[in-house]
C-alpha positions in Angstrom: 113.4 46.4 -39.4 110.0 46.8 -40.8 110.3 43.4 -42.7 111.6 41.6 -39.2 107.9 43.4 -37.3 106.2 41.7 -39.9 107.0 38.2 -39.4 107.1 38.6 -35.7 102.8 39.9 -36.4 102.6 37.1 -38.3 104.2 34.3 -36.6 102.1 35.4 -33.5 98.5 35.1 -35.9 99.9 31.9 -36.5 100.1 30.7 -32.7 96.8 32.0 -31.7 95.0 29.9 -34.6 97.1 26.7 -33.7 95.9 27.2 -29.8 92.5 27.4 -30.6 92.3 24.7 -33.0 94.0 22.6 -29.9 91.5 24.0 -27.6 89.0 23.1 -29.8 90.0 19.5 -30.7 90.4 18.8 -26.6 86.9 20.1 -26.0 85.2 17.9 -29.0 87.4 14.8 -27.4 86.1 15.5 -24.3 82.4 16.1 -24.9 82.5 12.6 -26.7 83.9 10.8 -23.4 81.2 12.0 -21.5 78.8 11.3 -23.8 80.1 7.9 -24.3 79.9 7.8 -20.2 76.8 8.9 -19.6 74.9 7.2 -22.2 75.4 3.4 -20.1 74.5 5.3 -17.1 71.3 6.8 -18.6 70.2 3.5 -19.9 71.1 1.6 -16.4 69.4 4.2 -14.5 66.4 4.8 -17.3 64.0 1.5 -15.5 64.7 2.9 -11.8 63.3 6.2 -13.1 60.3 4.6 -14.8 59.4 2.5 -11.8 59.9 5.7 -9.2 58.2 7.9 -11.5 55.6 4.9 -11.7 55.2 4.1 -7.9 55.2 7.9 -7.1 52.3 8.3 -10.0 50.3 5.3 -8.3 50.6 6.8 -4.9 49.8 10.1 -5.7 46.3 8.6 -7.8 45.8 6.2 -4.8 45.5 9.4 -2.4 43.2 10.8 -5.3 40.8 8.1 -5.4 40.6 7.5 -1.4 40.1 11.5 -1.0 37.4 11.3 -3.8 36.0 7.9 -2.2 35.6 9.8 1.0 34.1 13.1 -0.8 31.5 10.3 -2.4 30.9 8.8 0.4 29.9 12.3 2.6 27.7 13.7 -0.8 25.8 10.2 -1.0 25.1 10.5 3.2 24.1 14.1 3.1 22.1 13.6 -0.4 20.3 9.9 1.4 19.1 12.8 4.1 18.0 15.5 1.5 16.1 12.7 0.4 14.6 11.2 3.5 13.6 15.1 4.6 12.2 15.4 1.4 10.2 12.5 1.6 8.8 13.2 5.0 8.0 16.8 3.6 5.6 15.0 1.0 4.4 12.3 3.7 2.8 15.3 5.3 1.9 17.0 2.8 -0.4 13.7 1.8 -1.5 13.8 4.9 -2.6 17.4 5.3 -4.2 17.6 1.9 -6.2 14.7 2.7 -7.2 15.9 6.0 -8.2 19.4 4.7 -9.9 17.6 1.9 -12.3 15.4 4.5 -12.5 18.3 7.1 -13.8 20.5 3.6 -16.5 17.9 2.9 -17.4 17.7 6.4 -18.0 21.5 6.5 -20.2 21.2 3.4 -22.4 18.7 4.9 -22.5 20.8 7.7 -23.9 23.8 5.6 -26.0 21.7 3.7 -27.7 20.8 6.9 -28.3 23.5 9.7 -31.6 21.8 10.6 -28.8 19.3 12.5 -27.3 20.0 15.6 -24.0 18.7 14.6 -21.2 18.0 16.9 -17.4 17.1 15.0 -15.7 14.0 16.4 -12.2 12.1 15.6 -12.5 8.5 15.8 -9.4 7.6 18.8 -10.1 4.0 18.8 -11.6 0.8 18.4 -13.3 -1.7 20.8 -10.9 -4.4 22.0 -13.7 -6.8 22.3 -15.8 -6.1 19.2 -12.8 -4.2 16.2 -14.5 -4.0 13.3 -18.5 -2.6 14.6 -17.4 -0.6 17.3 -15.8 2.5 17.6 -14.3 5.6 19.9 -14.7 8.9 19.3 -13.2 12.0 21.6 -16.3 13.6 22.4 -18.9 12.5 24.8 -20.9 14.3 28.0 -19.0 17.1 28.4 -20.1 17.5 24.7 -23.3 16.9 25.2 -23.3 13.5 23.9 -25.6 10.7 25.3 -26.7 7.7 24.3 -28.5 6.5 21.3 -27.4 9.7 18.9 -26.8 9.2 15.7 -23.6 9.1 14.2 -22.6 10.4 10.7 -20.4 11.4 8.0 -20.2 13.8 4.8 -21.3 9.9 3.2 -24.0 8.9 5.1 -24.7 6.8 7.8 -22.0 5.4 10.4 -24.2 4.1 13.7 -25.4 5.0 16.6 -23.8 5.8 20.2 -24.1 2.7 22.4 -21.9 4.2 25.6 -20.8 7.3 27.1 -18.3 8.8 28.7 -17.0 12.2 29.8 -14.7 12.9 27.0 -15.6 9.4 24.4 -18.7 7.5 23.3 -18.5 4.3 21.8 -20.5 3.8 18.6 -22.0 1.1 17.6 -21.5 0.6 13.5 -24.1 0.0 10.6 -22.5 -3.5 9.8 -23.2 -5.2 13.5 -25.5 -7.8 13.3 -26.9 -6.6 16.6 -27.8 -3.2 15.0 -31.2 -2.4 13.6 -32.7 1.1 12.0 -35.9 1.8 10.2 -34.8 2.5 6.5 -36.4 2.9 3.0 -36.0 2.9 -0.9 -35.7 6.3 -1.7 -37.3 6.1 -5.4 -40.5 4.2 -4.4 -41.0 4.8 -1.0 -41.2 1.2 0.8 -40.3 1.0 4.1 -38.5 -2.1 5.8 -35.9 -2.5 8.5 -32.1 -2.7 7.7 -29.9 -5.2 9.7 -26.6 -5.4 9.9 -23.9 -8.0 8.4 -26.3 -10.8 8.6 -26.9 -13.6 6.1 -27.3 -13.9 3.8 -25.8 -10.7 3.4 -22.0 -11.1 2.1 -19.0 -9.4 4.6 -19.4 -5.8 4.3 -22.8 -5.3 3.6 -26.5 -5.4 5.6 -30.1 -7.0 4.8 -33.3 -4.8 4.8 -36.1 -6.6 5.6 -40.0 -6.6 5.3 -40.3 -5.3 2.0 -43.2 -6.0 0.6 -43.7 -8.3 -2.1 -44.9 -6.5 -4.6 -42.3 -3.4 -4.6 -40.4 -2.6 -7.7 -37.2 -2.9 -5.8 -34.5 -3.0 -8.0 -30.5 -3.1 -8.2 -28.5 1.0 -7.8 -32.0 2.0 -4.9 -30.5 4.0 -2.8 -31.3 3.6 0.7 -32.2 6.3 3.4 -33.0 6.4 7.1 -37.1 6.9 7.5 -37.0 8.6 10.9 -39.0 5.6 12.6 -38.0 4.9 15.7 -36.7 8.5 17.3 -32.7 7.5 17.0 -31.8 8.4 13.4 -33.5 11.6 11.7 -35.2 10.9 8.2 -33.5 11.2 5.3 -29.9 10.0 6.1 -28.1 8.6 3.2 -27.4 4.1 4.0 -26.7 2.7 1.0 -27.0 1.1 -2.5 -29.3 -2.1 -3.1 -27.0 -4.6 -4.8 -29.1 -7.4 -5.0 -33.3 -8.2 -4.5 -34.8 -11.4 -3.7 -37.9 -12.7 -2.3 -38.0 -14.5 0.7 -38.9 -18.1 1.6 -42.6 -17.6 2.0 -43.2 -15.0 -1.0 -45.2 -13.1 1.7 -42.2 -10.2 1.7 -38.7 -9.8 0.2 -35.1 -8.3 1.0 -32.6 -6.3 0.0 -29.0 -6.6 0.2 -27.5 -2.9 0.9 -23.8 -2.3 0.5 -23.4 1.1 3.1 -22.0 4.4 1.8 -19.9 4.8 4.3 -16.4 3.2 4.6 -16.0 1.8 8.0 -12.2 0.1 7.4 -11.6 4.7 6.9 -13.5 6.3 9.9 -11.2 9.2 11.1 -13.9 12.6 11.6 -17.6 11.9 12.1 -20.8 13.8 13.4 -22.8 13.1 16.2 -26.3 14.4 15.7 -28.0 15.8 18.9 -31.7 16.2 17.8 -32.7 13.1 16.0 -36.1 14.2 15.6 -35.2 17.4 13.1 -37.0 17.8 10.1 -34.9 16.8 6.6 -36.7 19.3 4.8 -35.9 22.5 7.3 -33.5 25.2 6.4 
């Protein structure tokens, strides 16, 4: 009986082995059927993968680039206004410096000379009918402006007033051939009248007159009001002598003066109220 339990254990060992080996055999068969299936399909569908994967990988950049374009576009319009604030911040800051740098000089002048009775002008305008000798200022009766005062800057002389009105006064410039002021060479003293632009005097620059003959005029004389005349006090800086020549008749000789002042620039003058004040007063 023991023998007979024996080779029933035994023969039962043997049926579990020769199932699994079966099971084992039909899975391996299997596993290469499907492979052998789904390779083909793999490689049929493989090029419809790569083009979806392709087309969805252009899309998705093509949304990229148009968001970015966009992004670009709004930081290029809000840096173009940074840059146009910006460069109206320095536009007025050009302009402030330069008009706190004339307004500084003109207070100088003003110190250096409290024997005049100085009144401050802006230059509003030009005459129509005569641009480049005449201009307006915006002070006039009300400021006790009237007519023939003379007319200043920081530089030197600008004119004289010609016409006057409440709040403005024309003045009549340095380089107008109708305009004529007693002047003379600093260094040695000679006296003559200057003209304005007249010839032979080049554009932009006046004749003095009557100088005698003899005077040892020579080119960098500086030229200076000489108080003749009551309109223009004494002193008054005109110009630079750029040229000396005698005239036709050797009996006197002239100077050609190019003006301190820079009457394309007016923007702040003076108006001097007492003509007749001494230079030399402080």
């Amino acid at each position: 009986m023991l023998r007979l339990g024996r080779y029933k254990k035994s023969f039962l060992l043997v049926l579990v082995v020769a199932a699994l080996g079966f099971t084992a055999n039909i899975t391996a068969r299997n596993s290469l059927l499907f492979n052998k299936i789904e390779s083909p399909a793999i490689s049929l569908l493989k090029p419809a993968q790569e083009l979806f994967s392709w087309i969805s990988g252009g899309v998705r950049n093509g949304i990229e680039s148009v968001a970015e374009v966009f992004y670009l576009k709004r930081e290029n319009e809000a840096l173009k206004k940074q840059l146009a604030e910006l460069e109206e911040y320095r536009h007025k800051f050009l302009e402030y410096r330069d008009e706190n740098a004339r307004l500084r000089r003109m207070l100088e002048f003003k110190e250096k000379n409290p024997q005049y009775d100085l009144v401050a002008a802006e230059v509003i305008g030009r005459d129509p009918g005569n641009w480049f000798n005449v201009i307006i200022i915006n002070k006039g009766k009300n400021s006790g402006i009237t007519k023939d005062m003379a007319v200043v800057t920081e530089r030197g002389l600008v004119g004289y007033t010609v016409d006057v009105g409440n709040n403005w006064a024309k003045v009549l410039m340095l380089l107008d051939n109708r305009m004529s002021v007693s002047a003379m060479i600093q260094r040695t003293r000679d006296n003559g009248i200057l003209k304005g632009n007249i010839a032979p005097a080049p554009p932009g620059h006046a004749k003095m007159v009557f100088l005698p003959a003899d005077a040892s005029i020579v080119k960098g004389d500086v030229v200076i009001t000489s108080g003749m005349g009551g309109i223009v006090p004494k002193g008054i800086i005109i110009g630079e002598v750029v040229e000396v020549k005698k005239e036709t008749d050797n009996l006197t000789q002239y100077a050609i003066v190019k003006p301190a002042v820079d009457f394309h620039k007016l923007e702040e003058v003076f108006v001097i109220k007492n003509a007749n004040a001494d230079p030399g007063r402080e």
